[in-house]
Each structure stands twice: as structure tokens, then as C-alpha cells.
N, C-alpha and C positions, 0 to 999 in steps of 0.2 A: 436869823431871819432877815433877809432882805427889806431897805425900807423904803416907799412909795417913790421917792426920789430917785434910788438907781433904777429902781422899775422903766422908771419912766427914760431916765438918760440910756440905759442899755436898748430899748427900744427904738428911739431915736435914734441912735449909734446905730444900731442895726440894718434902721432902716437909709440910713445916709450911705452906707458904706453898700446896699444892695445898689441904690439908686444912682451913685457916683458909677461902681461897674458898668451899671447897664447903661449910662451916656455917655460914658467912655466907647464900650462895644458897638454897640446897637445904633446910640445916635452921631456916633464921631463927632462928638463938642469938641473944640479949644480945654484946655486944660483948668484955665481960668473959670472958664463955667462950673467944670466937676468940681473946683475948689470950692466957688460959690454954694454949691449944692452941700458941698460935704460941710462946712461953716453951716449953710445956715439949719441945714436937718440936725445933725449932728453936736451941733454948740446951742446955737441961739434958740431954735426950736423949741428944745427939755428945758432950758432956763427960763421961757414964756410960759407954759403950762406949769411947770414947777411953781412958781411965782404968782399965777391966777390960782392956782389950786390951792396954797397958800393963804393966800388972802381973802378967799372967798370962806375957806374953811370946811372944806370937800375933803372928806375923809378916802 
């Protein structure tokens, strides 16, 4: 069984790794920017909701 946690980081990853593509294609960012984007969706994002969800005690 999958637990609440990778739910939530596989998601995040998910959606970082759609979002980093499409400003790379679409918006021709600097590289720098897609890095920012992929960090902050990607890492920092799932460990903020991880971390509230946690604490609050949201099942």
C-alpha cells in the first residue's frame, strides 16, 4: 500500500517535471528558472504540505 506521503511527493514530482517541459518548450525560460520551478514544485512544495498535513493531523 502506498503511503499519504509518496502520494503526495509522486504527484508534486509529477507535476514539476510536466511544468519544468512546458517552460522550457512553450515559454523558452533560462534554465535557471526551470531549475527554480523543478526545486520548488518538485522538493519544497511535497515537504510544505507533507509537513501541514502532518501537523494539523489530516488524515
Amino acid at each position: 500500500m502506498v503511503s499519504r506521503e509518496n502520494k503526495i511527493v509522486g504527484g508534486f514530482v509529477i507535476a514539476a517535471l510536466i511544468l519544468g517541459y512546458a517552460s522550457t518548450v512553450l515559454a523558452d525560460v533560462t534554465s535557471t528558472v526551470t531549475l527554480a520551478i523543478l526545486l520548488g514544485v518538485g522538493v519544497i512544495a511535497p515537504m510544505v504540505v507533507t509537513n501541514y498535513l502532518d501537523r494539523t493531523g489530516t488524515a
